[in-house]
N, C-alpha and C positions, 0 to 999 in steps of 0.2 A: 687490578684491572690491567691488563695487558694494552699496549699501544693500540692493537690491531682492534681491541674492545672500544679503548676511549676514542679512537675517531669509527667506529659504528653508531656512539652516542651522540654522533655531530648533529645539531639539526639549526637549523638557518631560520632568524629571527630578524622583523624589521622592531621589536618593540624591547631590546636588551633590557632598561632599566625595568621596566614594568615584569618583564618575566624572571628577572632575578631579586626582585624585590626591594630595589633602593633609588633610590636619587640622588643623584650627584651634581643637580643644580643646572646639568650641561643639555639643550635637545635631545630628546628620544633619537636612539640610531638601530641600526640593524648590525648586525655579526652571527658567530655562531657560540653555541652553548654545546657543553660539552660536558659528561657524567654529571648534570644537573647543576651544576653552579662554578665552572672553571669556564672563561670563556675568552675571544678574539672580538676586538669590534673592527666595525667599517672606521675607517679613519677620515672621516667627517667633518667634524665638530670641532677641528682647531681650527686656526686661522688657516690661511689657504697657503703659506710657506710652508708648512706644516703636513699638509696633505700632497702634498708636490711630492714627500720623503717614501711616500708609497702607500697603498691601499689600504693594509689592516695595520693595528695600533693592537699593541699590547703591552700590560701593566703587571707587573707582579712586585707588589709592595713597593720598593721604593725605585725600583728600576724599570725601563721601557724601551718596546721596539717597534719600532715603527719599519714595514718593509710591503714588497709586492710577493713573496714568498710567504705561499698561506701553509704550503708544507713544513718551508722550516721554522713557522712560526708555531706550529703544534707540537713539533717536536719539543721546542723549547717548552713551554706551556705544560704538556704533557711530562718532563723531564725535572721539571725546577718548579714546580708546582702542584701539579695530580699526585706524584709520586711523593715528595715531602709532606703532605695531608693526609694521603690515606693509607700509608705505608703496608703495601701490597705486595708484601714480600721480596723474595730473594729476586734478581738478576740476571737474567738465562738469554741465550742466543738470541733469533733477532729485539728481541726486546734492551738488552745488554746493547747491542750496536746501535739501536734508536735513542737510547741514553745517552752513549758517549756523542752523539752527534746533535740532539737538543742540548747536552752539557757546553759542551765546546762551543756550539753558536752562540748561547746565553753569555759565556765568560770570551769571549772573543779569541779564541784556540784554535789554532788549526789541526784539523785533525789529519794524523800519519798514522795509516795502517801499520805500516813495518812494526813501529812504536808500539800503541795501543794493544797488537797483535801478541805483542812476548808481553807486555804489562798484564794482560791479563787472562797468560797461560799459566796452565799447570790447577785451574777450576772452572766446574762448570756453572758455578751461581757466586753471586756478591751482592752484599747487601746496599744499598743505593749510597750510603755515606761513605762505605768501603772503595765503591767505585766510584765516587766525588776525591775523596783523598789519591785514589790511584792517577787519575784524571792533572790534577791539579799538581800532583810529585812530579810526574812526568814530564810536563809541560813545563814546568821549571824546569827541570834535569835538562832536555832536549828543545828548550827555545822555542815551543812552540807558542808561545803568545802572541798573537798579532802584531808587528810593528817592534817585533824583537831584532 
């Protein structure tokens, strides 16, 4: 499923637990669901220092983000999540930039065209891990790490 696919599949829910099927013990909230079971919530249901940190809350296994940025929370989401599940092939143009840039927001990277641009010339597809390792070499190599 391409980016431009998995946010067509957005659809805006005030009853997340009940429409994905579980309980987590927390108030029913609202967010959106996304190719039927990857999804963003309203950020709610913590305490209210907590929700002060920004509007959507997201969770992917053991890590979370909490922001007012519901674009680059999809990116991430769609990046570090849709794509490690349902491994939907190779890596291509804008699809390939919407990666590097849900990848980078998720691991705290900044992203430099210059950089990323020759990293990953010379093909026109990579496979999601190929371009996690490219991502991640780089970013070492050239200091891109947040608070480097």
């Amino acid at each position: 499923m391409t980016f431009a696919e998995f946010l067509a599949s957005k659809r805006r829910t005030e009853t997340m637990c009940a429409d994905l099927g579980y309980d987590d013990g927390l108030p029913e909230r609202g967010g959106f669901i996304y190719a039927g079971n990857c999804f963003i919530e309203d950020n709610t249901a913590g305490p209210p220092d907590f929700a002060a940190r920004g509007k959507y809350y997201l969770l992917i296994e053991r890590f979370d983000w909490v922001s007012d940025d519901l674009e680059e929370m999809e990116k991430i989401l769609w990046a570090c999540w849709h794509l490690h599940e349902s491994d939907t092939g190779p890596l291509t143009g804008d699809d390939l930039d919407v990666f590097v840039q849900g990848f980078c927001a998720a691991y705290n990277i900044r992203v430099d065209g210059d950089v990323f641009g020759v990293a990953f010339s010379g093909k026109d597809a990579f496979a999601r891990a190929e371009a996690e390792q490219i991502i991640t070499s780089s970013a070492k190599a050239f200091g891109l790490y947040k608070g480097q």
